[in-house]
N, C-alpha and C positions, 0 to 999 in steps of 0.2 A: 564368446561371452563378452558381455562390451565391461569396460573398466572406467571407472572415474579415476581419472592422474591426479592427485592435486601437488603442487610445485611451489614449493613457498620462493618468492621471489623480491628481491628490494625496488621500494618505490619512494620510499625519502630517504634522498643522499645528502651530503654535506655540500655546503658553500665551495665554489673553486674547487679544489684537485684532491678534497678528503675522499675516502671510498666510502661506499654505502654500505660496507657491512657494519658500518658505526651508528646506523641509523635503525629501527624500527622497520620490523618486515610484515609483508602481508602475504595472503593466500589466496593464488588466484587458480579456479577451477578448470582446466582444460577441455573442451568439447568428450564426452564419449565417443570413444574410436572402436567398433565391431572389428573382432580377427577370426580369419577363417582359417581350415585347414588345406591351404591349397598347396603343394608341394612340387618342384620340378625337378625332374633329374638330365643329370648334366655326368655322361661319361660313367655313369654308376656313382656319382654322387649326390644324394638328396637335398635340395635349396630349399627353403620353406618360402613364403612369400605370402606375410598373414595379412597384408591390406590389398590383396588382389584387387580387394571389389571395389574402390576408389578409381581403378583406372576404367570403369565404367560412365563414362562423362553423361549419359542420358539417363542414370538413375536417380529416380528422387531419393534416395539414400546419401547418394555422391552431393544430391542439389543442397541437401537437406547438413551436412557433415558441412560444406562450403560455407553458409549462412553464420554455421554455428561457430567457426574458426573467425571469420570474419569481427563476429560481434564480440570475443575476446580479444583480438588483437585490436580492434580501433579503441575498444575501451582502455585498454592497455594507452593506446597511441597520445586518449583525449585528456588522460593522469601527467602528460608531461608537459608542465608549466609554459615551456617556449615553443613549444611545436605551431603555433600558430602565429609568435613573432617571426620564425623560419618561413612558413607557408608566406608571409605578408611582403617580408625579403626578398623571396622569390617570384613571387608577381608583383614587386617593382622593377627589380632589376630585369628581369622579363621584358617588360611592356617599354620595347624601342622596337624601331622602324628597322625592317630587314628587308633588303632585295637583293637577289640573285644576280647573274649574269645574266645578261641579256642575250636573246638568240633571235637571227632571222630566218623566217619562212614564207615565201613572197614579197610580199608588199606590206609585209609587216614585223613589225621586232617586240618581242614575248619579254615577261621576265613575272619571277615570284616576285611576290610581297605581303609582307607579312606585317598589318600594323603594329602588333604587339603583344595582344594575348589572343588573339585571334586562334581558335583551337588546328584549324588548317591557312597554311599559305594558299593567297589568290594568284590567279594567272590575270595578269593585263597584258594590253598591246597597245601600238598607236602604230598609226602610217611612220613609215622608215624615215621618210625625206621630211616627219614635223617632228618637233621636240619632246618629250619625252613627258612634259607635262600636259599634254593631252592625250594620254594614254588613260586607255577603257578598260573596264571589265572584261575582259575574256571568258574565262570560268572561271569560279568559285564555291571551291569544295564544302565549304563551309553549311553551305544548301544542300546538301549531300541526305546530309542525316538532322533533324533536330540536337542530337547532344553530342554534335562531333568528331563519333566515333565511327564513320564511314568516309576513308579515305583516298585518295586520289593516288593508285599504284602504278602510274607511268604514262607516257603518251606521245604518238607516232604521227607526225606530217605523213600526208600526201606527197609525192616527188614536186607537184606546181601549190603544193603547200596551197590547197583549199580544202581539206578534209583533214580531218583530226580521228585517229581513233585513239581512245583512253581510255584505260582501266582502274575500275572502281576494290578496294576494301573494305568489308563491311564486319565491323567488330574486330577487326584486326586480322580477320584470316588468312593466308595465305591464297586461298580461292576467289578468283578473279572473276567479275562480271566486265564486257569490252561494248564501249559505246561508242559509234562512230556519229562525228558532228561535221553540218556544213558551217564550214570556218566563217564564212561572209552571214551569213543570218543565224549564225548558233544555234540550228534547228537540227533534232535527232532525228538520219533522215532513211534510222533504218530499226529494225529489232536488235534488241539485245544481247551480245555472246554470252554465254555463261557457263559454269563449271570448266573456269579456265586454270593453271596455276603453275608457277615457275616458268613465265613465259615473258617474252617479250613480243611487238609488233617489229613485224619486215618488213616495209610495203612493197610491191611491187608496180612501178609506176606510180599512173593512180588508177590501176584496177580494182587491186585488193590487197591483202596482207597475210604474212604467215604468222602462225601462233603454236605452242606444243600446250599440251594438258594429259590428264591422265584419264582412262574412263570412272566417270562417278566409281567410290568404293563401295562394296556393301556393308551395311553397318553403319556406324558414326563418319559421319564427312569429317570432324575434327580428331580423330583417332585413328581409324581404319587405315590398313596396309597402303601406298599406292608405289606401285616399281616398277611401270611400264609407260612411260613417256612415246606419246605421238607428235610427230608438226602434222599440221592441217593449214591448206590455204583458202581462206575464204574470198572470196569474188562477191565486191559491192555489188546488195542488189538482190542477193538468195539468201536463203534460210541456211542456218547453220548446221541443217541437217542433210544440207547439200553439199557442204564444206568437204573436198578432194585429202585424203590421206596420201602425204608425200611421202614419211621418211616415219620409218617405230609399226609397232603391233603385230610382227611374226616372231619367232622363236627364235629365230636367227638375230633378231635385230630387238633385244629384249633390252634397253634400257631407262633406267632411271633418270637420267635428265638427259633431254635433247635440244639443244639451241641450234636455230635457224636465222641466217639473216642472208640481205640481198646486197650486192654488191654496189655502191653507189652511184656506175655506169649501166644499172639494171641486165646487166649480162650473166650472173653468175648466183646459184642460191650455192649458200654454204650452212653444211652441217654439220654439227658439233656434237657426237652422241659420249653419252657419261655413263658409266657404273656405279662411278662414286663421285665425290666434291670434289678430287686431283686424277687427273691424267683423261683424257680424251681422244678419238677418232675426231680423222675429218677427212670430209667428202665433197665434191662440190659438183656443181650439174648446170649446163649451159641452158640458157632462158633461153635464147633463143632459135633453137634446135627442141622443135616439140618433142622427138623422135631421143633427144640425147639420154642417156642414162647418167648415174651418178659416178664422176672418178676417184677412184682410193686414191688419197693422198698420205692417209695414216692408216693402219690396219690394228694399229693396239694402243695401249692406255698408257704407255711407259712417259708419256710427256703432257706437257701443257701446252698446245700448239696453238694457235688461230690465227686468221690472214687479217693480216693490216689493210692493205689496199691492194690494191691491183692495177697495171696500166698496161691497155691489152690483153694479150695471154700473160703477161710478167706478173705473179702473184705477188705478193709481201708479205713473209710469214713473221710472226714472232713466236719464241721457241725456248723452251727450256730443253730441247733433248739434244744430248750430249753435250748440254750445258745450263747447270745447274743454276748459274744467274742469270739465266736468259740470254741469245741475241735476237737480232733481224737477219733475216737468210731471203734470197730471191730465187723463185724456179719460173722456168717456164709449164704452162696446164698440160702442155702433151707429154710431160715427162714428171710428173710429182714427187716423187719418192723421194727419200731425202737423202738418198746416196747422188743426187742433182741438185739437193739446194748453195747457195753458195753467200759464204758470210758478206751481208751488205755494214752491218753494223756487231763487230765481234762483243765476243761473249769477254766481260771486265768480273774485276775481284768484288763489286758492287752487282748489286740485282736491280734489272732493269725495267721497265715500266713505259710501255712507247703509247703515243697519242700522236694524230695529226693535223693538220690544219694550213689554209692558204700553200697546198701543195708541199709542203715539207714534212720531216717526220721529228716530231720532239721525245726525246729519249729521255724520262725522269730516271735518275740512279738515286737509292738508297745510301748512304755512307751514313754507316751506324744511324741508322732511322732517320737520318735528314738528308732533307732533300735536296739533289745536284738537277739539274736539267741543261741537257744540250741537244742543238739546232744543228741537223741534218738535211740535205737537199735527196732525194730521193736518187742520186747515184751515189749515195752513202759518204761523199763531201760534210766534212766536218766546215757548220754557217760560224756557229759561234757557242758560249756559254752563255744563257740566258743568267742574266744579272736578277737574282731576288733581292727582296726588296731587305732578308736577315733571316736569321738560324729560325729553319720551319718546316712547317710543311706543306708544298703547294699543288695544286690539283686545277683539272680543266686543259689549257693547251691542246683545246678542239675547236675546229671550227671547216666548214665546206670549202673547197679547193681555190674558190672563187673570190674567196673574202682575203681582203687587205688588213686585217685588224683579229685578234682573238683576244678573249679575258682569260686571265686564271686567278685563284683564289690561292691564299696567304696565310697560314695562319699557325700556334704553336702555344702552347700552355696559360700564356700571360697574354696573347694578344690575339684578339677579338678575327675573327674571318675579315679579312679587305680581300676587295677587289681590282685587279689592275686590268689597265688597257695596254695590249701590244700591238709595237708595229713590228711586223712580220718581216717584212725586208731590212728595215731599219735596225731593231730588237731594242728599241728604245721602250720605255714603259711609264705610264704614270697612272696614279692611285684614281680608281674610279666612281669605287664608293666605300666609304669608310664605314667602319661599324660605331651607329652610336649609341652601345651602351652606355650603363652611369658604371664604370668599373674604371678603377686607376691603377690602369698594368704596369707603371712606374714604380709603383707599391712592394710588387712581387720578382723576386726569379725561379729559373729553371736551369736547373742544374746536372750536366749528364754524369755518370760514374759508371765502374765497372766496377763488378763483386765477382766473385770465386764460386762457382755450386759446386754441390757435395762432390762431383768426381772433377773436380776442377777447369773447367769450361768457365771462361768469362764471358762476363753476363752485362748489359750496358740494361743502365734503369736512368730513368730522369724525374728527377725529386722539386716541387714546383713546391713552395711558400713565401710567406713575407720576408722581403727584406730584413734584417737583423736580428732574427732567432734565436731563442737562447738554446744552447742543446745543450737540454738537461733530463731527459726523458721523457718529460711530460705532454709533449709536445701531440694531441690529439690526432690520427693520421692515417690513411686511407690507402691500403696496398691495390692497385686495381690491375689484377691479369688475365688473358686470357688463355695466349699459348696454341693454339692449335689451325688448322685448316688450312695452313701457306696464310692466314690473314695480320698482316703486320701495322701493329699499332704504333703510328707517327706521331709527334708532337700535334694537339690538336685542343682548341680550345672549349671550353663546356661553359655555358651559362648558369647550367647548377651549381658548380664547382665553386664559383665566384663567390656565393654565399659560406661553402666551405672555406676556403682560403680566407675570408673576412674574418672569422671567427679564429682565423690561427692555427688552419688547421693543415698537415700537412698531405699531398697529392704525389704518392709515388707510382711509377708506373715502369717494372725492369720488361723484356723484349725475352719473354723465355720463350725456349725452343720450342717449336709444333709450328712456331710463327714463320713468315714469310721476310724477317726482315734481313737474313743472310746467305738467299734461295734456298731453293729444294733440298739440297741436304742439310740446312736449320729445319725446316719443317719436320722430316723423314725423323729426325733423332728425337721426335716428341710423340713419334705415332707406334701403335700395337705397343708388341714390349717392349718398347722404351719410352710408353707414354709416362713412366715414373720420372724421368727427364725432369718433363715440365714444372712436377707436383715439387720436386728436389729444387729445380732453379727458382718458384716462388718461395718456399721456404727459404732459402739461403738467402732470399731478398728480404725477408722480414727478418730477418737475425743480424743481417749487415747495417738495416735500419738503428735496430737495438743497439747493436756494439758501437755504435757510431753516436748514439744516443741525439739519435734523431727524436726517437720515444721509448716507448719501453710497451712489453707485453698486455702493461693494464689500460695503453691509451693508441692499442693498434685495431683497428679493426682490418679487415679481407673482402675483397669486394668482388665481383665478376657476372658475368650473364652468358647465358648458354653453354656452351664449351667455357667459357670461364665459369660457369655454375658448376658446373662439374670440378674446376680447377677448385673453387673454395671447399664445395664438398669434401675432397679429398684431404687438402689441406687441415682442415678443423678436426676430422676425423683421425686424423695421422699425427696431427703435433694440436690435440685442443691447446694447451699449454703456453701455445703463442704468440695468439692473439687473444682480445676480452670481446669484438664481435665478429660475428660473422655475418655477411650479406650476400648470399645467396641467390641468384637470381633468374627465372626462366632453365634454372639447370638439366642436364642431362643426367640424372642420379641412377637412374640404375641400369646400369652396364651389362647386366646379362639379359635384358629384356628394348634393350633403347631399340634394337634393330626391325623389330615386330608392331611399332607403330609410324604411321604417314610415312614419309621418306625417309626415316631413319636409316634404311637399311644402306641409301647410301652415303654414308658416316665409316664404312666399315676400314674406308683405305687409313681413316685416322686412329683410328678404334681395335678394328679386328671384330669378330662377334664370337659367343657364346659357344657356337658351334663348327667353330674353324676346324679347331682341334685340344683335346683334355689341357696342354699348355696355354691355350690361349683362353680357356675359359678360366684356368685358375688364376692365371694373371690380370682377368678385369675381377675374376673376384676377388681378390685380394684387393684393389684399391677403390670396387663401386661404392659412392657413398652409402646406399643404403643398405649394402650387406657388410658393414665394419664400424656401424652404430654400436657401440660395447653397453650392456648394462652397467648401470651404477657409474659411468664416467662422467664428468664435471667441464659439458662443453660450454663453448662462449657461448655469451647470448647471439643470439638468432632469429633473425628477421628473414622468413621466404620470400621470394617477391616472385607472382605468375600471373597469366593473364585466363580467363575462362573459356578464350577463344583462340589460343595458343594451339593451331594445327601444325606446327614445326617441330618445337620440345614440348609436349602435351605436358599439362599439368600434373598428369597423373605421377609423374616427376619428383615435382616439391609435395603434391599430397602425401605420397608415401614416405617420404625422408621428413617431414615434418610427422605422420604418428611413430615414425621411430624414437625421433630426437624425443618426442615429448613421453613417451612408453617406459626409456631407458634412462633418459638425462639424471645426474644427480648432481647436489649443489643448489646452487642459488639465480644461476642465470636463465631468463625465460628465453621461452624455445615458440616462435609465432610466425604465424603465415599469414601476407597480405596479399590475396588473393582480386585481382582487377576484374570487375565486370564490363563484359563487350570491346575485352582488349586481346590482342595476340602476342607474339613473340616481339615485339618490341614499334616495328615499321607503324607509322602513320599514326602513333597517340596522340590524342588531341593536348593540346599543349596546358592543358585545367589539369589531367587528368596529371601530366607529365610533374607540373610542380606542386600538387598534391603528394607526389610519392616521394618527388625529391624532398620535402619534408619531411613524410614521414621515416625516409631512413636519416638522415642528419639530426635529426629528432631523438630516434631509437639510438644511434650512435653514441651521440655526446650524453646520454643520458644514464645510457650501461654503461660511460666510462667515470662516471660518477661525478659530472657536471649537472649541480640543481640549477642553476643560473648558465646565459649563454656565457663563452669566456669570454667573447669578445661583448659584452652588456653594453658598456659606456661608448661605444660606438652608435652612433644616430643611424648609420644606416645597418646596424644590426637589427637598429631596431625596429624597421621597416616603417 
C-alpha cells in the first residue's frame, strides 16, 4: 500500500550562523513510495526488502517514482535564495583555458583542450617540427551528442600512429561503442564495435587491436549480472563478428575482468585475468610464434602483478607479492615463476607507483600521501630524485623509449594542475603550462595531521581553508572519504571546491584504511570484517574536527561517492548525531544484494558477500545502509546524488536508501534525492551538468546548516 510521508522541514533560517529552528516551518509532501512483500532469507534468517521493485530500472513505475522525487527535490533546491549566485560562481571560475600534456604519434603531437565551459575536452594536433599555434581540430567530442552527454572513453594509436581507435560513452555508461579513424583524413574507415565494456585497446602493430567485454546480459544492460570477461582481437577490415576469442569464456577461465595488452616491441600479448578489483593472474604469449601457447607467470590472485617492460626475454615486473609496498623484480620468459624473479628496484616502507619513459623507470613513492619520485636506469641504478616543483601530488612520467623530453603534472589542494617539462638525461624541469584560473591559492592552506581511530591506528587527514580561521566551531566543513579498493586519495585540486573554500568553508580529507595509501596491508584492514575499520577512522575524523574546533556537529556535513557512498551511508546511520548533512553519492547501499547487479560481484575481495558464509552476512548486515535505517531516528539532512545511467553502482542504490530515509526519518531534516538524467557513475559528465550539481550540493549544504545568506556575501566574487 503506498503511503504519503509528510516531513515538516525548515525553510527560513536566520541571518549568519542562527539555526532554523528559530524560524517558521513548512510541509513539504514526499513522493508516494509502493512496498511490497518481498522477503530473502539468509542462513534461516528472514530480510524483508519492501522497495524491491525500484531496482527494476525499465519500469514505468521506477520511471514514473524517478520524475516525482525529482520535482520535490529541485523544488526544494529552487526555495534556496543563493543556489544560483553558487551556480553563477561556478561557471565563472570554470570558464579558463585548460590543456593537457602533450603526446606524440607520428608526425604529429595531441593534446586536450578545453576552452572553458565547453561540456567535453577537444583533441588538437599540429605537425611536431611547427608550433603549437597552428594546431588543428583533431576530434571533438563535443559533436558526440547534441547535450553533452556522450563521451570520449579512451583512445589507441596505431604502432606508425595513422589510425586511431576510440571509444565512445553514451549517457554515462560504462558500455563502450569503438571507432576506428584514418588519422590523416578523419574518415571512419570501418563499422562500429559495440557492446564493449571495462576495456582497453592493444594494438598490435597496425593490423588490429585487442579489447575484452562481456556477452550482452539478458535483461537490463544497465542492471543485469555481467561476470565473465572475454579479450577478443579484431583485425582491421572484418566485422566484429569475425573478431578471434584469445583469452575468457570456458569454466576454467571464468573471470570477471580481463586486461590485455601488447608489448611495445610487438613481441608479447599479456594477460591479466581478475575475480575481483585486487589480486590477479598473469600470462603472456609470444606474437610471434603462431603456434605458441600462453606461459603462467602467476597461477593465483594473492598479488598485484603486471609487467612494466620488457627487453628481449628480460620482463619487468611490478609486484606487491611478498611485498606489501610494492617492488620491480626482473625474470627471464623461459623461467616466470617468481621463485626466479629477482629485485631490480626493492620493496621500501613507502608504496610504490612505477611509470616509464625515454628508457628509464620512474618510481613515484607515497610518503604519507605525498609524493616522492625517483629515476632509475633500467639495471635498477639509482639516476637521481626528480626535484618537484613542492608538497603534492604528481602524475604522468610517461613517455616512448625514444623521446628525449616527458611532462608530468603537479598539483595539491590550493594549487591549480601545472604542467612541467622534463629533460630526461638532464632532470632539469621547467613549467609548461600553468593553470589560469581566477583562484588566489595565496589565500588558502593545507594542512596534514594525524588523529587516533577508535582502536588507535593513526590516521593522517589534510584540512585545506583560508588562511587565518578562527576556530570557533562554526566554521561550515566538508569531511570527503572514501576508504576502500587499494585507491589512495592524494593532495589534489578541485575547481568546485574553489567556490567552497571562497565562502570559508573548510575541506577535509583523512587517508582511512580500505585505501592504497600505505600498500596492501592498509587496504586489507578496511575489507570484509574489518570493513568497520574504515567507517570507525572516518568517524574519528569528524570528532578530531570538533574537538579541535575546526566546526562543530551543526556546520559538518559528510561527503563521498561510490564506495565512499557507502562510507557516508554508514556513517549517518551509525553516529546521525555528528554531522547536520549528509552527501551521499552514486553509493553502494545495500550490502546484501550489491553483488547480484553488473559487476558487482566483483567488489567481493573488499566486501565479502551475503552468501560467503552466516558470519559474513551478518557483518554486512549490521553495517548495510539500508538495512540500519531505525524508525523514528532524527537523521541529518540528505542530499542523494545518482546518475540514471549508472551501470556500475546502479541507482537502485540511492532509490532504496532514499524510501528508507524518508519512510522512517524523524525530525526536521529533509531526506532528497537528485537523481542525473543521461548520466553514469561519475566518468565523462558534461561539465553544465557537473556545475549544476556542484551547486546544488553547496547550496543544500550551507543551507541545512542554517545559512540564509552566503557567509562569504560581501565578496564580489561570491558573488559571481
Amino acid at each position: 500500500m503506498k503511503t504519503l510521508i509528510n516531513l515538516v522541514i525548515f525553510l527560513a533560517l536566520l541571518l549568519g550562523c542562527e539555526k532554523a529552528s528559530e524560524k517558521t516551518i513548512t510541509t513539504v509532501n514526499y513522493p508516494e513510495t509502493a512496498t511490497v512483500d518481498t522477503v530473502d532469507t539468509y542462513f534461516g534468517a528472514e530480510v524483508k526488502d519492501p522497495f524491491r521493485w525500484l531496482e527494476d530500472d525499465r519500469s514505468s513505475e521506477t520511471e514514473a517514482w524517478v520524475k516525482a522525487q525529482n520535482q520535490v527535490t529541485f523544488g526544494f533546491l529552487d526555495s534556496i535564495p543563493y543556489r544560483n549566485e553558487l551556480k553563477n560562481r561556478l561557471s565563472n571560475i570554470w570558464n579558463y583555458e585548460r590543456i593537457g600534456a602533450p603526446f606524440k604519434e607520428s608526425d604529429y603531437t595531441y593534446f586536450y583542450k578545453n576552452n572553458g565551459l565547453q561540456n567535453q575536452s577537444v583533441i588538437y594536433r599540429h605537425k611536431t617540427n611547427e608550433p603549437s599555434k597552428n594546431a588543428e581540430v583533431f576530434l571533438d567530442p563535443n559533436t558526440f551528442s547534441k547535450d553533452g552527454t556522450t563521451s570520449l572513453g579512451g583512445m589507441s594509436f596505431s604502432e606508425n600512429g595513422k589510425i586511431l581507435a576510440y571509444a565512445i560513452s553514451e549517457g554515462g555508461s560504462d558500455w563502450r561503442k569503438i571507432i576506428v579513424l584514418n588519422v590523416e583524413t578523419k574518415e571512419i574507415i570501418e563499422d562500429t564495435l559495440v557492446d564493449i565494456k571495462f576495456s582497453g585497446m592493444s594494438w598490435l602493430k597496425n593490423e588490429g587491436f585487442y579489447y575484452s567485454s562481456y556477452d550482452k546480459p539478458k535483461g537490463s544492460e544497465l542492471s543485469a549480472k555481467t561476470d565473465q570477461h572475454k579479450v577478443y582481437y579484431h583485425k582491421l577490415g572484418t566485422k566484429q563478428t569475425e573478431d578471434q576469442l584469445i583469452f575468457g569464456g570456458t569454466p576454467e577461465e571464468k573471470h570477471r575482468y580481463i586486461y590485455a595488452g601488447v608489448t611495445d616491441d610487438n613481441s608479447y600479448l599479456i594477460v591479466s585475468p581478475r575475480v575481483s578489483t585486487s589480486g590477479n593472474k598473469l600470462f603472456i604469449k609470444d606474437l610471434n610464434d603462431a603456434k605458441s601457447n600462453f606461459i603462467e607467470i602467476l597461477n593465483h590472485t594473492d598479488s598485484d602483478t603486471n609487467i612494466i617492460d620488457n627487453v628481449g626475454t628480460t620482463l619487468y615486473l611490478e609486484t606487491n607479492l611478498n611485498s606489501p609496498n610494492k617492488r620491480v623484480v626482473t625474470v627471464d620468459i623461459a623461467n616466470p615463476a617468481p621463485e626466479n624473479w629477482v629485485d631490480l628496484i626493492p620493496e621500501t616502507e613507502n608504496v610504490l607507483n612505477v611509470s616509464k619513459g625515454g628508457n628509464y623507470i620512474f618510481a613515484s613513492y607515497m610518503v604519507d600521501a605525498i609524493s616522492k619520485v625517483l629515476q632509475y636506469d633500467y639495471n635498477g641504478k639509482l639516476v637521481r630524485e626528480v626535484e618537484l616543483p613542492g608538497i603534492g601530488t604528481v602524475g604522468g612520467f610517461g613517455a616512448k623509449k625514444e623521446e628525449k623530453e616527458l611532462y608530468f603534472t603537479f598539483t595539491n589542494y590550493v594549487t591549480p594542475g601545472s604542467i612541467f617539462k622534463y629533460n630526461i638525461k638532464t632532470g632539469d624541469s621547467e613549467l609548461y603550462q600553468k593553470s589560469k584560473i581566477d583562484f588566489d591559492s595565496d589565500a588558502f592552506e593545507s594542512k596534514q595531521v594525524f588523529y587516533t581511530s577508535k582502536d588507535g591506528t593513526k590516521v593522517p587527514m589534510i584540512i585545506t581553508h583560508k588562511k587565518g580561521i578562527e576556530l570557533n566551531g562554526k566554521n561550515p566543513t566538508i569531511l570527503y572519504g572514501y576508504g576502500g579498493f587499494n585507491i589512495s586519495l592524494t593532495p589534489s585540486f578541485s575547481t568546485a571546491n574553489t567556490v567552497w573554500l571562497e565562502q570559508g568553508g573548510l575541506y577535509a580529507v583523512p587517508n582511512l584504511r580500505g585505501g592504497g595509501e600505505y600498500g596492501k596491508s592498509w587496504h586489507d584492514a578496511g575489507t570484509k570484517m574489518r570493513k568497520q575499520n574504515v567507517f570507525d577512522d572516518f568517524i574519528a575524523a569528524a570528532e578530531y574536527l570538533i574537538e579541535n574546533n575546526y566546526t562543530s556537529s551543526d556546520y559538518l556535513a559528510v561527503r563521498g561517492g561510490s564506495n565512499g557512498g557507502l562510507l557516508v551511508g554508514a556513517a549517518m546511520t551509525q553516529r546521525p548525531d555528528l554531522m547536520k548533512v549528509a552527501l551521499p553519492a552514486v553509493g553502494v547501499l545495500d550490502m546484501l544484494r550489491y553483488h547480484t547487479f553488473t559487476a558487482g560481484a566483483g567488489w567481493a575481495y573488499d566486501y565479502g558477500t551475503a552468501e560467503d558464509s552466516k558470519e559474513m552476512f551478518e557483518y554486512l548486515k549490521g553495517y548495510s545502509p539500508i538495512h540500519n535505517v531505525k524508525e523514528g531516528t532524527a537523521y541529518p539532512a540528505t542530499l542523494i546524488t545518482t546518475g540514471d545511467h549508472d551501470d556500475r553502482v546502479v541507482p537502485a542504490h540511492s532509490f532504496k536508501f532514499t524510501a528508507e530515509l524518508q519512510s522512517k526519518q524523524s525530525g526536521n531534516n529533509p531526506t532528497l534525492i537528485r537523481i542525473e538524467t543521461d548520466a553514469g557513475h561519475g566518468a565523462g559528465t558534461p561539465v553544465s551538468k557537473t556545475i549544476e550539481q556542484a551547486a546544488d550540493i553547496f547550496a543544500f549544504t550551507l543551507y541545512n546548516m542554517g545559512f540564509e545568506d552566503l557567509p562569504n556575501k560581501t565578496t564580489e566574487k561570491a558573488k559571481g
